[in-house]
C-alpha positions as CSV (number, residue, x, y, z in Angstrom):
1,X,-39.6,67.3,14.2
2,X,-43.2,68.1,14.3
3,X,-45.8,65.8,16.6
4,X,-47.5,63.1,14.4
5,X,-50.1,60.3,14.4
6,X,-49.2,56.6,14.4
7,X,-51.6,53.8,13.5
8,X,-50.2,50.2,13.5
9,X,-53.0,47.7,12.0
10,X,-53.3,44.3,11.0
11,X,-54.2,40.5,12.3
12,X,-54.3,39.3,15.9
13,X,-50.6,38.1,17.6
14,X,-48.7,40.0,14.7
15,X,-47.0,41.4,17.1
16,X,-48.6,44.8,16.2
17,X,-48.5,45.6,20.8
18,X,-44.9,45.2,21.3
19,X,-43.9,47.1,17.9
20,X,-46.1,50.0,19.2
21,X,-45.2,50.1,23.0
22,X,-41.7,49.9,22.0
23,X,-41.7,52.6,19.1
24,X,-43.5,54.9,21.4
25,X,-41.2,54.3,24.4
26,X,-38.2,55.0,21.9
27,X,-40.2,58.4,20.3
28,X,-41.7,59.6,23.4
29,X,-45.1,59.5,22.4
30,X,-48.1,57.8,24.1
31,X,-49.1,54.4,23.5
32,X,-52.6,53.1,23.1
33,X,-53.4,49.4,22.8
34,X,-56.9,49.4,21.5
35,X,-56.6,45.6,21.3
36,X,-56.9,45.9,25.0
37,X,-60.2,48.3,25.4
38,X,-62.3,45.7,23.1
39,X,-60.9,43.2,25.6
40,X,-62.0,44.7,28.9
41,X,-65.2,44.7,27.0
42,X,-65.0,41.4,26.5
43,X,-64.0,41.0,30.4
44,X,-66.5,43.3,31.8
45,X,-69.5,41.2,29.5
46,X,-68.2,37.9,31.2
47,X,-68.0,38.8,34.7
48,X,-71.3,40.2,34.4
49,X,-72.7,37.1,32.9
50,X,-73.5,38.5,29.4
51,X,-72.6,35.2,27.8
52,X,-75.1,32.4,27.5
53,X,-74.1,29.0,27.8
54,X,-73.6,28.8,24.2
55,X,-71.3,31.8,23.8
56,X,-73.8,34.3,22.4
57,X,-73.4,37.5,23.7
58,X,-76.6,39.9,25.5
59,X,-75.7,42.5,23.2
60,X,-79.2,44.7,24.2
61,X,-77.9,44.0,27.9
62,X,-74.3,45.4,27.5
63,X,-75.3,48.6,25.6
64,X,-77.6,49.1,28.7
65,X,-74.2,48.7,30.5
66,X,-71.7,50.2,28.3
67,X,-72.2,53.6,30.6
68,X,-70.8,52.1,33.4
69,X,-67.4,50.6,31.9
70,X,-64.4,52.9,32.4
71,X,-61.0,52.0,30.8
72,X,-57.7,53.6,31.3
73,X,-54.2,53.1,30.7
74,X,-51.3,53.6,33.6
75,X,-47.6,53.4,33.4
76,X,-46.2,50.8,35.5
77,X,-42.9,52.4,37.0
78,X,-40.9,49.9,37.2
79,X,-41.5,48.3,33.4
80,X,-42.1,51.4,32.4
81,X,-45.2,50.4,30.1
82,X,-48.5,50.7,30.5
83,X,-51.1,48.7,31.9
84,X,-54.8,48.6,31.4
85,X,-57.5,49.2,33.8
86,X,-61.1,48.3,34.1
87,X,-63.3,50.9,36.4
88,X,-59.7,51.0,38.7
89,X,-58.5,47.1,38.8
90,X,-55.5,46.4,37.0
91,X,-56.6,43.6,34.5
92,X,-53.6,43.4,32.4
93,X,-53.3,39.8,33.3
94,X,-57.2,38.7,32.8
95,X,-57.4,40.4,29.5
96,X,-55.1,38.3,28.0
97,X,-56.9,35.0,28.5
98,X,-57.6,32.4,26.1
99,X,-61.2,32.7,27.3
100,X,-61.5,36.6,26.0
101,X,-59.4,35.5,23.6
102,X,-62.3,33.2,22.5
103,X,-65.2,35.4,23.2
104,X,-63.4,39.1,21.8
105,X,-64.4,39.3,18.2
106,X,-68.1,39.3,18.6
107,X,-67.8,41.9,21.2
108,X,-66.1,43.8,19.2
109,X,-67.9,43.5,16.1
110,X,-70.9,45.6,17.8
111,X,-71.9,48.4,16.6
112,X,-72.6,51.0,19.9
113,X,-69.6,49.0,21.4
114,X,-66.8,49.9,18.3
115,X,-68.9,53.3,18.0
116,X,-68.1,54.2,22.0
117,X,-64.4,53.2,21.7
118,X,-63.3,55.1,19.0
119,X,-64.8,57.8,20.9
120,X,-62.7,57.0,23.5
121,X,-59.5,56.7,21.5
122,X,-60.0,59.6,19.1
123,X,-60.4,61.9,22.3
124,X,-57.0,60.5,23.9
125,X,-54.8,60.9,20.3
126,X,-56.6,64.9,20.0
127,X,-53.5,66.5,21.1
128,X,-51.0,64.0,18.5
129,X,-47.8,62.4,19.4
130,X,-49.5,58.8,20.2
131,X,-48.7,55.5,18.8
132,X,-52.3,53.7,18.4
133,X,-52.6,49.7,17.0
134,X,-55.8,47.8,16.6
135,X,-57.7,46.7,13.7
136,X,-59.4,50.0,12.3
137,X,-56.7,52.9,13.5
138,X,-56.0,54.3,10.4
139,X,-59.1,53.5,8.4
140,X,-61.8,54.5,11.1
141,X,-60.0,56.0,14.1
142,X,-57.1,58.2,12.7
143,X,-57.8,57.9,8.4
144,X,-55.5,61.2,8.3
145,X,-52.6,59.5,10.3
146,X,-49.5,60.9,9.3
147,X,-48.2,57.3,9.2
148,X,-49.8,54.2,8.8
149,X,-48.3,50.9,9.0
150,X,-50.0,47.2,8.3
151,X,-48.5,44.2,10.0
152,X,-49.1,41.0,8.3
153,X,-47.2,37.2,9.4
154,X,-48.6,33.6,8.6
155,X,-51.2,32.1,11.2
156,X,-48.5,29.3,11.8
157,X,-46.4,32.0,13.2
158,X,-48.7,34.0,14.9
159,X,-50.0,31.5,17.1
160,X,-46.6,30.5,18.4
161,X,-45.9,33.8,19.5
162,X,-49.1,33.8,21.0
163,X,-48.5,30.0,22.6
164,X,-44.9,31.3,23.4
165,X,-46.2,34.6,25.0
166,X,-48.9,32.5,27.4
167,X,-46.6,30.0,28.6
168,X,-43.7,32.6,29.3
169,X,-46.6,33.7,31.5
170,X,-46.9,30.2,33.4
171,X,-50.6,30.0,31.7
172,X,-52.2,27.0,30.1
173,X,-51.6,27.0,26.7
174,X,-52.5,24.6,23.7
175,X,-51.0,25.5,20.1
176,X,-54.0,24.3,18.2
177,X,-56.5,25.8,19.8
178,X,-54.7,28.7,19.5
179,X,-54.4,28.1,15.9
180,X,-57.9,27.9,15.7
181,X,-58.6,30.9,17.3
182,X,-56.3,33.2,15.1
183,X,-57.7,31.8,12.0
184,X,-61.2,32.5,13.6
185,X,-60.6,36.0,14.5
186,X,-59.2,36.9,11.3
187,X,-62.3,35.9,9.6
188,X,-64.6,37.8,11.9
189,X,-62.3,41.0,12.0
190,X,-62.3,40.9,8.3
191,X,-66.1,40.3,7.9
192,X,-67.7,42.5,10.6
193,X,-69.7,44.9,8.5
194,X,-69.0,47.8,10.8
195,X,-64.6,48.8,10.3
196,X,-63.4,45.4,9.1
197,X,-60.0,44.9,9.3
198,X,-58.3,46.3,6.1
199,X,-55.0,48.0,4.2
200,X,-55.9,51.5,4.4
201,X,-54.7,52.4,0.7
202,X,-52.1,55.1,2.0
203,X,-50.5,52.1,4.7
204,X,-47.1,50.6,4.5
205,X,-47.3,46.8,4.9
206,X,-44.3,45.0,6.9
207,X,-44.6,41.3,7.0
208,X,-43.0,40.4,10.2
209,X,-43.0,36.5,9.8
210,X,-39.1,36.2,9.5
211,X,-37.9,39.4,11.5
212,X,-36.7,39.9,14.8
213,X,-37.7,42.0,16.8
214,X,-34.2,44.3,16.1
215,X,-34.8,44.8,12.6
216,X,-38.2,45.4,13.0
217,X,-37.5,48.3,15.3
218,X,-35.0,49.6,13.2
219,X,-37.1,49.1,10.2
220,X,-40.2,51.3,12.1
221,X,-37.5,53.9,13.7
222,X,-36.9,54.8,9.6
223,X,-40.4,55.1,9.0
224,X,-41.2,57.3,11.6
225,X,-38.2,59.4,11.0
226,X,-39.5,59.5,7.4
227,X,-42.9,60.9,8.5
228,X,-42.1,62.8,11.0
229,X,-39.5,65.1,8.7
C-alpha cells in the first residue's frame, strides 16, 4: 500500500481527535492534532496576559510574540499517544480547559496566527503517512489529500461528549455552558473570513451522532483501505 495523506475535518467535540489518534495508531502513520496548536496559542496569549478584561485579544502584541511560541508533539510511552508541548512543558492537560475553550476561536481566526500554523503542519505531513484533523486540513492545509473525511454530529451530542470527557477528567464541568460554547464556536469557525470551516467538495461526510466508537473505526479502517489501494 502506498503512503497517503489523511485530513479529518469538521465541528468542535465531533470526536474528530480520538477517530484520528486511533486510525493512525492502527495504520502506523503520524498523528497531528491541529486542534491542539491553535490551543497552545490560545494558552501561550493568556499566560502572557494578551486578553483584556473583556476577552479581546492583543492581536498586534501576539504576532510580535508569535516567534517565540514553539509547539511539538511527543509520544507518551506508556499510553502510547501523543501529547502536546508548549516551548518544552507538557500542557496536554491546560489546553483542554473550558477557559481556552472559551477564548480559542478568536485566536484562531487571525490571520499571521492560521498563516504560521499551517506552516507548521504542512512542514511535519511533507514526507506523507500522517493522519491530520482540524478545521481547514483538507481545504487549506492538505487540498490534495488522498483522503478526506468530514465529521458532522448534533450540538446536543457534542457537548455531552465534551461534558462527559471533562468530568472523566475530575474537572468542573457545566453542560450548558458547554452548549453554548459549541454553538459559539461553530459560528465563528464557519465565519472567520480566513479558512472557514467547510466540506471540501472531494470529502466523505460521516455523521457520528448515533455511532460508537467500534463502528466508527471500522467504518474509517474501510475508507483508508479504499484510498490507500
Amino acid at each position: 500500500m502506498k503512503k497517503i495523506t489523511i485530513a479529518i475535518d469538521g465541528f468542535s467535540s465531533c470526536g474528530k481527535s480520538t477517530m484520528a489518534k486511533d486510525l493512525a495508531k492502527e495504520v502506523g502513520y503520524v498523528y497531528v492534532d491541529t486542534g491542539a496548536m491553535y490551543r497552545c496559542v490560545t494558552l501561550y496569549a493568556m499566560r502572557n496576559k494578551l486578553f483584556d478584561a473583556d476577552g479581546k485579544i492583543n492581536a498586534a502584541g501576539l504576532e510580535r510574540q508569535m516567534p517565540e511560541i514553539s509547539i511539538s508533539f511527543v509520544l507518551n510511552e506508556s499510553t502510547g499517544l501523543p501529547e502536546t508541548y508548549l516551548n518544552g512543558e507538557n500542557v496536554e492537560r491546560d489546553i483542554r480547559t473550558m477557559e481556552v475553550s472559551n477564548n480559542v476561536s478568536p485566536v484562531a481566526a487571525l490571520p499571521f496566527v492560521r498563516s504560521a500554523l499551517v506552516a507548521m503542519q504542512q512542514q511535519m505531513g511533507k514526507d506523507k503517512g500522517v493522519v491530520m484533523d482540524g478545521r481547514d486540513i483538507g481545504t487549506t492545509v492538505f487540498p490534495d489529500a488522498e483522503l478526506k473525511i468530514y465529521v458532522t454530529a448534533s450540538a446536543e451530542v457534542r457537548a455531552k461528549r465534551r461534558y462527559d470527557e471533562l468530568k472523566a477528567k475530575g474537572m468542573e464541568a457545566d453542560f450548558d455552558s458547554i452548549l453554548h460554547n459549541v454553538k459559539e464556536r461553530d459560528y465563528i469557525d464557519s465565519h472567520r473570513e480566513v479558512s472557514p470551516l467547510r466540506k471540501a467538495e472531494d470529502a466523505i461526510e460521516l455523521d457520528n451522532s448515533h455511532m460508537t466508537l467500534e463502528e466508527q473505526k471500522q467504518w474509517l479502517i474501510e475508507m483508508f483501505n479504499k484510498a490507500a489501494r
